[in-house]
C-alpha positions, -999 to +999 in steps of 0.1 A: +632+437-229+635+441-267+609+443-296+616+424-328+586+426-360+585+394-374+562+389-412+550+356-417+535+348-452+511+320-461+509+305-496+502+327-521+460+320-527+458+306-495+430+297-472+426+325-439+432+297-412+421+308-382+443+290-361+473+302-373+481+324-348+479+297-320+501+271-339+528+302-347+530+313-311+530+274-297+561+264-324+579+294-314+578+285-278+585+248-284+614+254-303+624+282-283+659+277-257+664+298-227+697+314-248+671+329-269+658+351-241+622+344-255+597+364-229+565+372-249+552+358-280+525+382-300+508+371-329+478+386-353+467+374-383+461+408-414+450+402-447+485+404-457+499+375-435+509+376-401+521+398-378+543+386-345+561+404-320+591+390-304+596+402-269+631+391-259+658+398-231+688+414-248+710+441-235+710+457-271+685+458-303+715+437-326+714+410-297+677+406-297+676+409-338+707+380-333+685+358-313+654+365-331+673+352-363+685+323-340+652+311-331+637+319-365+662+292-382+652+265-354+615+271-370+622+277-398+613+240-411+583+238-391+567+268-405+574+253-440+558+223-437+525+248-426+535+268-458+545+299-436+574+319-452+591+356-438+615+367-414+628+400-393+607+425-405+634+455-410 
């Protein structure tokens, strides 16, 4: 099993939602495929955005970072419409 750091941003000004971290680990496993290797979603919300850890089954880091970028795309449109921006923390 592989790590990959995601950063999630809100809008700039933003309210703290509390639920947050609930809605960014359910769309993650909703749009998640079994390709993706998804295993573990962790998510925390800091004062500057959010935090969430990718656990996924990959034989090397570039595969998991490949598969993370994958299933990032796919949610890519349903984090905007929550006004959620980032990506692969590297």
């Amino acid at each position: 099993m592989r790590m990959v750091c995601v950063l999630l941003k809100g809008p700039a000004g933003g309210p703290r939602l509390t639920a947050l971290p609930s809605l960014i680990h359910d769309l993650l496993w909703a749009h998640a495929l079994p390709a993706d290797g998804l295993e573990h979603v962790r998510t925390r919300q800091l004062p500057h955005g959010l935090d969430v850890v990718l656990f996924l089954k990959a034989s090397t880091d570039e595969a998991a970072i490949r598969s993370a970028e994958v299933l990032l795309e796919r949610v890519r449109e349903p984090f905007a419409r929550h006004g959620l921006t980032g990506g692969i923390a590297r």
